[in-house]
LOBADO-589223 format. One line per 4 residues: number of its first residue (from 0); for each residue x, y, z of N, C-alpha, C. Coordinates in steps of 0.2 Angstrom, whole numbers, m for minus. Example, Ala and Ser with C-alpha at 12.3 -4.5 7.8 and 13.67 -1.06 7.14 Angstrom:
<atoms>
0> 66 m28 39 62 m22 39 66 m16 39; 64 m11 35 68 m5 36 64 0 39
</atoms>
This chain:
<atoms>
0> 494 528 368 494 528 375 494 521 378; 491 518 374 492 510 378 496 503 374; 502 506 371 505 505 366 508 499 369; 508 497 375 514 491 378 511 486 382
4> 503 486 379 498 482 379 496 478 372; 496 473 372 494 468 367 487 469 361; 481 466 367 476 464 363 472 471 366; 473 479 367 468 483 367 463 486 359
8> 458 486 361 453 488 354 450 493 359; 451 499 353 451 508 356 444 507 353; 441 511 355 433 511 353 431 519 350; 427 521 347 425 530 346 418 530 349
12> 418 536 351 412 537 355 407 537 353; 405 539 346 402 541 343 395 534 345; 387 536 346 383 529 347 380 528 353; 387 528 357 389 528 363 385 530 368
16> 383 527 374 377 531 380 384 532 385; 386 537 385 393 537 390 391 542 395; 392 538 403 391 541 408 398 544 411; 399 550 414 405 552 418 403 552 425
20> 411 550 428 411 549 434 416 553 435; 415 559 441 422 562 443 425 559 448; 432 556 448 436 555 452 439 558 458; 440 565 456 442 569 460 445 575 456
24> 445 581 462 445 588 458 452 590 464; 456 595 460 461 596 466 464 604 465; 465 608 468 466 614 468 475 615 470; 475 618 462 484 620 462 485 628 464
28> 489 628 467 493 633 466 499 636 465; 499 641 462 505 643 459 507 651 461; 514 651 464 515 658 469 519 659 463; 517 667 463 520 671 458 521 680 461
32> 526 680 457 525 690 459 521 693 460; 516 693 460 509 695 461 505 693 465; 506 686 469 502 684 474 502 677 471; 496 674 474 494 665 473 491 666 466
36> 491 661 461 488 661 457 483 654 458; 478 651 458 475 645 456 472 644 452; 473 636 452 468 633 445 468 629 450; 464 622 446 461 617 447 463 612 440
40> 461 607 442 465 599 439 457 594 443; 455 592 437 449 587 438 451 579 433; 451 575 437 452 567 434 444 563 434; 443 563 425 437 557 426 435 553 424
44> 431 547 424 429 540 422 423 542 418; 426 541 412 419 539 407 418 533 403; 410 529 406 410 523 403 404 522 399; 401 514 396 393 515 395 391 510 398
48> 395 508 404 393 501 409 393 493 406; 396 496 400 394 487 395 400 485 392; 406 489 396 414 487 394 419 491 391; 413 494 391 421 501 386 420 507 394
52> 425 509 391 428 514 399 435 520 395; 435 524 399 439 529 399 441 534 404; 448 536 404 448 540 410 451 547 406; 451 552 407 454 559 408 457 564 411
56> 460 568 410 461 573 416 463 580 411; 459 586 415 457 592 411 461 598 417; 464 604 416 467 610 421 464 614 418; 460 620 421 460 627 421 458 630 427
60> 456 636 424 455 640 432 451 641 434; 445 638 431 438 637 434 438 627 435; 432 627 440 433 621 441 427 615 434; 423 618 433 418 616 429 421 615 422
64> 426 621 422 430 620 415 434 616 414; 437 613 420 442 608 422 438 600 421; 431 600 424 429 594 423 426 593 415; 424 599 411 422 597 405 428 597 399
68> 435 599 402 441 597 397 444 589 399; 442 587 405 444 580 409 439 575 403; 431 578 403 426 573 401 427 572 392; 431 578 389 433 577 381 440 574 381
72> 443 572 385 451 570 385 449 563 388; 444 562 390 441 554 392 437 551 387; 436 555 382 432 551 378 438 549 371; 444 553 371 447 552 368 452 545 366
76> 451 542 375 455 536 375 450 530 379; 446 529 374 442 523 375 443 515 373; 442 513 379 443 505 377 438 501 380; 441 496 373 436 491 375 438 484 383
80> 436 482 386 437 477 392 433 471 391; 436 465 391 432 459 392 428 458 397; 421 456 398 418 455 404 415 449 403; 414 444 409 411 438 410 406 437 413
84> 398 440 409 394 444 413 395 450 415; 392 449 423 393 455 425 402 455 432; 404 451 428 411 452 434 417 450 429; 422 449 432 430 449 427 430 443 424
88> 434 441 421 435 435 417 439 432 424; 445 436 426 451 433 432 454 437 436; 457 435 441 460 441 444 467 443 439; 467 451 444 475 452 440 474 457 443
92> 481 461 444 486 464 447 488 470 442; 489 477 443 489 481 442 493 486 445; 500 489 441 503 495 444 502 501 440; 505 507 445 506 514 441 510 518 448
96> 517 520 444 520 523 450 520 519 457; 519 523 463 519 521 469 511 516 471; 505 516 466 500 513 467 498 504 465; 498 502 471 496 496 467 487 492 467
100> 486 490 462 478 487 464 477 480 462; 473 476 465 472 470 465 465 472 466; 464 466 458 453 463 455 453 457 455; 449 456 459 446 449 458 439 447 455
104> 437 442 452 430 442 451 426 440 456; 420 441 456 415 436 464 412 435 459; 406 430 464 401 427 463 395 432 463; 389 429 460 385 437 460 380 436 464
108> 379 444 464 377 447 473 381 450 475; 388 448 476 391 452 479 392 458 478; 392 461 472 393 469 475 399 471 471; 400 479 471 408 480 470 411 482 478
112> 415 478 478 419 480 485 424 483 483; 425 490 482 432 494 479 431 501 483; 436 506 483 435 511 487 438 516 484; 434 521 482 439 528 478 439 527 471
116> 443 527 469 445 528 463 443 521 460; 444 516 463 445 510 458 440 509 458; 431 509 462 426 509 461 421 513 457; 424 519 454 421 523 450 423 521 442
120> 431 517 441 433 512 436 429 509 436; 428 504 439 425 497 439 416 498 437; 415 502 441 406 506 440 404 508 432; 409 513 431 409 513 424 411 507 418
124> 416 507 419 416 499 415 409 494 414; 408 492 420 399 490 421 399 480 423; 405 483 429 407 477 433 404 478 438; 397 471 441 394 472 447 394 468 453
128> 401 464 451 401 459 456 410 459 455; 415 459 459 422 464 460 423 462 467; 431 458 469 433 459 475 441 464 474; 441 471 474 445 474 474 451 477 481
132> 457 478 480 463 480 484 467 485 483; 466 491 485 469 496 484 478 497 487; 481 495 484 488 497 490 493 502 489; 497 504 493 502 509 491 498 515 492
136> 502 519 484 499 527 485 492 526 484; 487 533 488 483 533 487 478 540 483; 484 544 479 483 547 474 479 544 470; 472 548 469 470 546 464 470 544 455
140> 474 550 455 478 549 447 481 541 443; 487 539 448 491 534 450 485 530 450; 479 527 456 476 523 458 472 520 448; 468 527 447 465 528 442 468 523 436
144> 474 525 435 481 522 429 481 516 432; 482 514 438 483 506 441 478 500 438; 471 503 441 467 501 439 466 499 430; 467 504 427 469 503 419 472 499 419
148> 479 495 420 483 494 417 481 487 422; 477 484 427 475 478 427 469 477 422; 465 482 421 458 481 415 461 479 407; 467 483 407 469 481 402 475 476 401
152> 476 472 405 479 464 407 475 459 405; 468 461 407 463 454 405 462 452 399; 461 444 401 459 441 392 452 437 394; 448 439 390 443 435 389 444 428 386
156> 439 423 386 441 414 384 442 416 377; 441 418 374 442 419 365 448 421 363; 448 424 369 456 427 366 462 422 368; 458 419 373 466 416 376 466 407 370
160> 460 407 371 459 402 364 463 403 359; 462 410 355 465 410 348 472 409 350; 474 414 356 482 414 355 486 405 357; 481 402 360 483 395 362 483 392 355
164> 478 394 351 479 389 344 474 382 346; 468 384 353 464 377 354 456 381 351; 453 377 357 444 376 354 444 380 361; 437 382 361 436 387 367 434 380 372
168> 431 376 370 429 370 375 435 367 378; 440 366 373 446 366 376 449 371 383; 450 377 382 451 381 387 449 378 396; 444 379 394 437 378 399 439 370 403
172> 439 366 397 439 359 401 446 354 401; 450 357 399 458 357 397 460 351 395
</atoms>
């Protein structure tokens, strides 16, 4: 799933204190010879606030059964995110389809400043201090995947060290 990303480390859940966060639940329907048919489609964030995160999305025709098929298909694709403290290492920029998102770190105190979808990401991950930018579509699903694919852009100093070939003090004070 995150094959066109470098340095991701998938985690098992197994250990794990994972909380779920539902993002949003949306009712399908499907017109057939017999009248409307509906289900429902539920997308969700499960994290354990200390870096690892994951999203899902589960359909049936009940809605409960929708969010507990989202909360096993979110635990299947767990990863691990660099954190510095309690905020990002750097800003970065994030697509998926028509969605785009912009993370910045703050200074602490501030807060998570995100709205919808990228603050139930960021929450779970267990990012407390976040200046985030939602733009574009504001489809949940797309927003959800945008915000993945800027978490999973970061490099912590370690990594950006080893790939440099320097000292981490190096990094830091160039």
């Amino acid at each position: 799933m995150y094959q066109k990303y470098k340095n991701v480390e998938t985690v098992k859940p197994g250990g794990l204190e994972l909380k779920d966060r539902l993002v949003g639940v949306q009712r399908v329907t499907k017109v057939t010879k017999g009248g409307r048919a509906f289900g429902f489609s539920a997308i969700v964030v499960v994290g354990d606030e200390a870096g690892v995160v994951g999203h899902g999305l589960g359909k049936s025709k009940e809605v409960a059964t929708a969010i507990a098929k989202a909360i096993e298909d979110a635990k299947k694709n767990l990863i691990r995110i660099p954190l510095d403290k309690h905020t990002l290492p750097h800003e970065q920029k994030g697509k998926f389809g028509g969605a785009r998102v912009y993370i910045q770190p703050a200074s602490h105190g501030t807060g998570v400043i995100a709205g919808g979808a990228v603050r139930a990401v960021l929450e779970a991950v267990g990012v407390h201090d976040v200046l985030s930018k939602s733009q574009g579509s504001s489809n949940p699903h797309n927003v959800v995947k945008a915000t993945f694919d800027a978490l999973l852009q970061l490099r912590g100093a370690s990594t950006v060290a080893k790939q440099r070939g320097v000292s981490l003090e190096k990094v830091f004070k160039g």
